[in-house]
Structures are given as C-alpha cells and as structure tokens.
C-alpha positions as CSV (number, residue, x, y, z in Angstrom):
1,X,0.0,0.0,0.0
2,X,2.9,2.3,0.7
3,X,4.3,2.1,-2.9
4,X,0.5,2.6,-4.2
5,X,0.2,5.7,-2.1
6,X,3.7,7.2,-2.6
7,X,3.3,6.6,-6.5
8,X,0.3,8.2,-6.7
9,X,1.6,11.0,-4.9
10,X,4.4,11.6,-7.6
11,X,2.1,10.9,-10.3
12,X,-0.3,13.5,-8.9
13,X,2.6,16.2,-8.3
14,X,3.9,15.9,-11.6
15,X,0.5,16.3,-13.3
16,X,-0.4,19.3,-11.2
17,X,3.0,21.0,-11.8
18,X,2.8,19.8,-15.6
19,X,-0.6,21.2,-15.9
20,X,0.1,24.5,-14.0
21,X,3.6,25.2,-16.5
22,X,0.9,24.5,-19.5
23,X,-1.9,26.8,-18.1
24,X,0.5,29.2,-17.9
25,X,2.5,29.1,-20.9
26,X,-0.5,29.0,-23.2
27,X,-2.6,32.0,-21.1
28,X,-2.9,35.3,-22.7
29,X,-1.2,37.3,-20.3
30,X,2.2,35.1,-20.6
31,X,4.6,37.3,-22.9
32,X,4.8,36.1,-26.1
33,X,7.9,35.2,-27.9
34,X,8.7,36.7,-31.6
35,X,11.1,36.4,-34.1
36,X,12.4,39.1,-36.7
37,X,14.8,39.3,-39.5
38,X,17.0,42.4,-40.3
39,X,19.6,42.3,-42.4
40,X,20.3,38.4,-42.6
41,X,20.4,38.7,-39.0
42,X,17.2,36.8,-36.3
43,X,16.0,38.6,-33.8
44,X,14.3,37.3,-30.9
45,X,12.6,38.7,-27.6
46,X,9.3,38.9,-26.0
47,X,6.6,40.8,-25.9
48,X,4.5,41.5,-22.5
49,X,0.9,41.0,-22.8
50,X,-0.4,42.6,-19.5
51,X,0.5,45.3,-17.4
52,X,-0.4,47.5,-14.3
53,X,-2.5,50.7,-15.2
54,X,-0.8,53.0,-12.6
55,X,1.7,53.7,-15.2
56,X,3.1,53.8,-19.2
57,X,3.4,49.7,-19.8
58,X,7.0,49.5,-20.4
59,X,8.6,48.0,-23.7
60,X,12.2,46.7,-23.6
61,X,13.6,44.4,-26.1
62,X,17.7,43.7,-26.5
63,X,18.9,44.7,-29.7
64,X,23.0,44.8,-29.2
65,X,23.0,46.5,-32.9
66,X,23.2,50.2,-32.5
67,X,22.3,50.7,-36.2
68,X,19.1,49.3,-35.5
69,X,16.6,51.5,-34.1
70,X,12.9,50.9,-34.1
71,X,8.9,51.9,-32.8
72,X,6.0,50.4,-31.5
73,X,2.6,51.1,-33.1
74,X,-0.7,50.5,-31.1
75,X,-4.6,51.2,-30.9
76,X,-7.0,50.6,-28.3
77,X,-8.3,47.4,-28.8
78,X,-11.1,46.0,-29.8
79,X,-12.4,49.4,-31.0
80,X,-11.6,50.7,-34.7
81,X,-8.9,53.0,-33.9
82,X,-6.5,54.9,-35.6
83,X,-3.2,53.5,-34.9
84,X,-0.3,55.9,-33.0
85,X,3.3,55.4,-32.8
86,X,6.1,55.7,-30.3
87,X,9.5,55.9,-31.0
88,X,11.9,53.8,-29.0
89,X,15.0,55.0,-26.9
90,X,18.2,53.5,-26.8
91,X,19.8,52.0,-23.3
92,X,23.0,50.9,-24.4
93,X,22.0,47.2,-26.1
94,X,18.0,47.6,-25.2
95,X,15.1,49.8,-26.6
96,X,12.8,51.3,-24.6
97,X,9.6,52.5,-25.4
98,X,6.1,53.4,-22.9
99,X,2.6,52.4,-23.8
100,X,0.0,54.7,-22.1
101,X,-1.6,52.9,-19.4
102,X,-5.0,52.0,-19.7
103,X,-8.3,51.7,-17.5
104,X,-8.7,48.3,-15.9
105,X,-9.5,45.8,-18.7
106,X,-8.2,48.3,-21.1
107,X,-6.5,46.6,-24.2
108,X,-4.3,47.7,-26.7
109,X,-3.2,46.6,-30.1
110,X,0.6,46.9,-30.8
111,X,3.6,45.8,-32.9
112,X,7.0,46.4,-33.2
113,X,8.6,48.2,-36.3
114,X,12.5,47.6,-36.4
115,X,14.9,49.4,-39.4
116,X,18.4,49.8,-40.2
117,X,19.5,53.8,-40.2
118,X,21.5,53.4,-42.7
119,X,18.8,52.1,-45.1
120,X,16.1,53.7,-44.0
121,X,13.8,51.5,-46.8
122,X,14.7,48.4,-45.3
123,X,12.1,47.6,-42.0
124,X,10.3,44.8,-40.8
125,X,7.5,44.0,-38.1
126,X,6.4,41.5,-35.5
127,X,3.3,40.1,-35.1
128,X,0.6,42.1,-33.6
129,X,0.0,41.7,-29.6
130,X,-2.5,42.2,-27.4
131,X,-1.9,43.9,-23.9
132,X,-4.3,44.2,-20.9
133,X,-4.2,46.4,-18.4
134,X,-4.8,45.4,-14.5
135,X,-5.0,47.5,-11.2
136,X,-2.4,46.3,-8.7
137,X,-3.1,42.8,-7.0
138,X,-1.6,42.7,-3.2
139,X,0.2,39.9,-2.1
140,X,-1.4,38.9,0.3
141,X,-4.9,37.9,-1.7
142,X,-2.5,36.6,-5.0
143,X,-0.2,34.4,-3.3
144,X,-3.1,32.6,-1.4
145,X,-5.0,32.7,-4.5
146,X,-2.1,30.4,-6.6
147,X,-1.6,28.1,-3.3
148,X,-4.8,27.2,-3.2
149,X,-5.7,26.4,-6.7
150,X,-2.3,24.8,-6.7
151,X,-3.2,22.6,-3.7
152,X,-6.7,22.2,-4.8
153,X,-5.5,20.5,-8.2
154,X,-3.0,18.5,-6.6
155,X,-5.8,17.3,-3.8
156,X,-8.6,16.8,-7.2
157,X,-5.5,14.4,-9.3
158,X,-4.5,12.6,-5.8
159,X,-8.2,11.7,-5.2
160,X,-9.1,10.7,-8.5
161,X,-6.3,8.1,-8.3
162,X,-7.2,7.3,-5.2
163,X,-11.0,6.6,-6.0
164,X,-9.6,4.9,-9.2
165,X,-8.1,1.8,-7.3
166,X,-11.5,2.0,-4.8
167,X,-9.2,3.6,-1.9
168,X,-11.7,4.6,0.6
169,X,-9.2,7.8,1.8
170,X,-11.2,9.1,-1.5
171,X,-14.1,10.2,0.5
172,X,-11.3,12.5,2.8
173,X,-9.4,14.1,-0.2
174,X,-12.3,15.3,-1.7
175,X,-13.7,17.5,1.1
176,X,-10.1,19.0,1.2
177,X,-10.5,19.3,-2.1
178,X,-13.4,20.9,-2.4
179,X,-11.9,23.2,0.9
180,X,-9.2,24.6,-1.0
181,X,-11.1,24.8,-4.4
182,X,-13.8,27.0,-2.7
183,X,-11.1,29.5,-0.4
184,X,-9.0,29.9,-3.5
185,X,-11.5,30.1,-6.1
186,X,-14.8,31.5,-4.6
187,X,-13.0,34.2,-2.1
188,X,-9.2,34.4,-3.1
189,X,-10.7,34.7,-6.2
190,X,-13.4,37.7,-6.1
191,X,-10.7,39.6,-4.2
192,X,-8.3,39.5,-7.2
193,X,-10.8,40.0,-9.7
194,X,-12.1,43.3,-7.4
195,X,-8.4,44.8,-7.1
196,X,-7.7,43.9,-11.2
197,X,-10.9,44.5,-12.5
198,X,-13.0,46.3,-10.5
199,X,-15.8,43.7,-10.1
200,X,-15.7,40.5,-8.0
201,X,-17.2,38.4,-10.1
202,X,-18.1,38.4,-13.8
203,X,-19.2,34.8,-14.6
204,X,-22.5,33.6,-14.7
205,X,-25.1,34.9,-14.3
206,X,-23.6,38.2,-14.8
207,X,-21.0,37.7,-17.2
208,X,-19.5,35.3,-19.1
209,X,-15.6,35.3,-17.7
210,X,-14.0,31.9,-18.4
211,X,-12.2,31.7,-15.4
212,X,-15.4,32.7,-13.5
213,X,-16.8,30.2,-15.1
214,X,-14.9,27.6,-15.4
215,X,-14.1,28.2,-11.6
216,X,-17.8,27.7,-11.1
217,X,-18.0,24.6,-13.0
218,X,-15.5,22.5,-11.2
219,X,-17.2,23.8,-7.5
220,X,-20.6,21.9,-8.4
221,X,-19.1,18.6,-10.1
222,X,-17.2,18.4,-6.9
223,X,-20.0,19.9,-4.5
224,X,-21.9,16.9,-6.1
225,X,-18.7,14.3,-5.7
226,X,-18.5,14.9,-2.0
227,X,-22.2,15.0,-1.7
228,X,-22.3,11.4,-3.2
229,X,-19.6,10.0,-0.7
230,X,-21.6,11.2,2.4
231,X,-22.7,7.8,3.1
232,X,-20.8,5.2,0.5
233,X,-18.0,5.8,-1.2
234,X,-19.2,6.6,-5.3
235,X,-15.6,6.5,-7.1
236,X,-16.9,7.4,-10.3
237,X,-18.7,10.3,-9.2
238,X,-15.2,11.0,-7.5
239,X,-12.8,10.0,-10.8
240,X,-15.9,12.7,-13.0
241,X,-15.1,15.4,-10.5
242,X,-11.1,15.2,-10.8
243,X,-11.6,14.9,-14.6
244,X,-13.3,17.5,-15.2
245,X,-11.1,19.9,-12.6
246,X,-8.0,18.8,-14.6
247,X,-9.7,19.5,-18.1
248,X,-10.5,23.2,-16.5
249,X,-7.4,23.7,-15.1
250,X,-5.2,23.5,-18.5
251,X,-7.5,26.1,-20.1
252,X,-5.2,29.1,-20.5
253,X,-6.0,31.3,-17.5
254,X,-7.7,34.6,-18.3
255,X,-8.8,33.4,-21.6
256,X,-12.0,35.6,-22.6
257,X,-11.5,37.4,-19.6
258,X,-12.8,40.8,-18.3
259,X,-11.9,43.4,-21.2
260,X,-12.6,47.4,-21.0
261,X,-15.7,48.7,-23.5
262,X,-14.3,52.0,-24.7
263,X,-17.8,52.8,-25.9
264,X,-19.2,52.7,-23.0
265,X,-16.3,53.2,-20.7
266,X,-16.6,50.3,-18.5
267,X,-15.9,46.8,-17.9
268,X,-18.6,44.5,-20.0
269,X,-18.0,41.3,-18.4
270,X,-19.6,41.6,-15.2
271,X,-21.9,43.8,-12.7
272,X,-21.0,42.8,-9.4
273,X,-18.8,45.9,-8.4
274,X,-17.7,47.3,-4.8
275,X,-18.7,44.7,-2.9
276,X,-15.1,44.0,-1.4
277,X,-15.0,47.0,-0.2
C-alpha cells in the first residue's frame, strides 16, 4: 500500500506542476515570444501582454545592434482605432519604449517596427500583440489565491487516483479538495478580480468570464462528488469530479476574460462591483 500511495503521490505532483507550466505558458497574459529578420540577422525577444495601469506599460527588447533602431505602433483594442506610434530609446544594447496605461481591462493593439539607419527603406514587423491592463493585486490575496488552486488540483489528481483503485481515503481528499477549491476560487478569487478589474465576479449569471466560469463549473461537479460519498464511497462520481477539474485547469487562464468597452467606458464582463470594499 505504501508504494501505491507514494506513486500516486508523484504521479499527482507531476500532473499538477505539468498542468500549471501549460496553463501558464498557453494563457494570454504570458509574454509572447517573436522572431524578426533584419539584415540576414534573427531577432528574438518577447513581448508583454499585461500590465499594471498605474503607469506607461513599459517595452524593452535587447537589440545589441546600435544601427538598429525601431517603434512600436498601437490602438485601443477592440475598437476601430486609428493607430499611433512611439519611438523607441536606446539603453545601451536595449530599446525602450512606454505604452500609455489603460483603464482596468483596457486593451491595446501593438507591434514592433524595427529598421536599419542606414537604409532607411529596409524595416520589418512583429506580429501584432494584445496587452491588458490590471489595477495592482496585493500579495497577500494573489499568493493565497495560486496556493490554493495549486493545492486544490493537486488534492482533485490525488483523489481521482485514489478513487480509481477504490481507496476509501477518496471520501477525505475530496472534502479537502473541495476546501481549498472553494477559499481559492470563490474568495481568493473575487478579491483578485475586485483589485484587477474592479468587479468581484463576472461569470455567470452576470458575465461570461472563463475563469469565473470555469471556476464555477469545477465547484458543483465536486459539491456533487463529495455529496455522493456522504454515506458510501461513489468513485466514479469522484474519478468525474477530478476529470473535469484537470480539463478546466489547463484552459489558459484569463482566456475571454474581463476586457474594457471603450464605448461605453466600463468593464462588459460583469456587474458585481464594490462589494469587497
């Protein structure tokens, strides 16, 4: 029983770390990495793809060539917008450039424009990027927030293996995992969204936020789960729950998430507002 429980330990750390590094690297907000070609030469650097609106989002990529110089064009996004450029500034091998911050959920629209002074015809451009604005998050909701989920998914993987070879500990696991999902998604959570955002919660039936949602999803499969175990053990119920947590887990966090309606100049995703406060 001791190698069964230790190897479903592992098995359950590395699928929550693996699925945590892919959540991560595939969200939105996770700077993207680009590629250009001047003059026979690849480029390569990254691009941030959120930033804190209590100032200019800052733009620094290395380009050690000092013949190279180089802007950023952007438009607020997802309006039709005229686009505006800023130049960038030399610091010894890196350019600079600021973005003007945004409201929370703002979004802008940018690329990056590189050219050789020396022939002024030849430039090229990255991709275009997408950047969201946040207010500031404190520590001490954010880092609570990521231990929990973190603990949560580990807890919803160990339990499913558990209730997979009909070990009755199942039944414990999953009301620790339902503990942690709740504190980190249901009130770690609304107190991010507040501070970022400006509303506490913007999934159903107020909004359609995926994380909100998706949040919300994985609480009742596994409100249901534990429910079932009250007085037997139900496994499958149990193996159902910690599926579908792990399938919502490795959706790209912040994926159709609260965005900034210029027209009307607020947030469109949700109506709960203030109510941290």
């Amino acid at each position: 029983m001791f190698m069964k429980n230790s190897t479903i330990w592992i098995l359950a750390i590395v699928i929550t770390i693996g699925a945590a590094y892919y959540q991560r690297k595939t969200g939105p907000t996770y700077p993207k990495k680009v590629k250009i070609e001047l003059n026979g030469t690849l480029h390569k650097f990254k691009l941030i793809r959120t930033s804190n609106n209590d100032k200019d989002a800052k733009i620094e990529i290395t380009i050690p060539d000092t013949l190279i110089s180089g802007s950023i064009n952007y438009r607020l996004f997802p309006i039709k917008d005229t686009w505006k450029t800023v130049e960038f500034v030399r610091n010894n091998e890196n350019l600079i450039a600021l973005l003007p911050k945004q409201p929370a959920a703002g979004k802008l629209e940018y690329y990056v424009s590189l050219g050789n002074r020396n022939n002024p015809e030849v430039t090229t451009s990255t991709e275009h990027i997408i950047i969201r604005f946040k207010g500031n998050v404190p520590a001490w909701a954010l880092i609570p927030h990521i231990l929990f989920m973190f603990v949560a998914m580990l807890l919803s993987t160990l339990t499913g293996f558990m209730a997979a070879i009909k070990n009755e500990k199942q039944q414990l696991y999953g009301k620790l995992t339902l503990l942690f999902l709740f504190v980190g998604g249901m009130i770690f959570g609304p107190i991010i969204q507040q501070y970022a955002f400006g509303q506490a919660w913007t999934g159903v039936p107020f909004g359609w936020d995926l994380t909100d949602n998706k949040t919300l999803i994985a609480l009742i499969f596994w409100i249901f789960a534990v429910m079932a175990n009250r007085k037997k053990a139900n496994y499958k119920l149990t193996i159902l729950a910690s599926v579908v947590l792990f399938l919502i887990y490795i959706i790209p966090h912040s994926l159709f998430g609260s965005e900034f309606d210029y027209s009307q100049g607020k947030v469109v995703t949700g109506l709960i507002t203030g109510i941290i406060w």
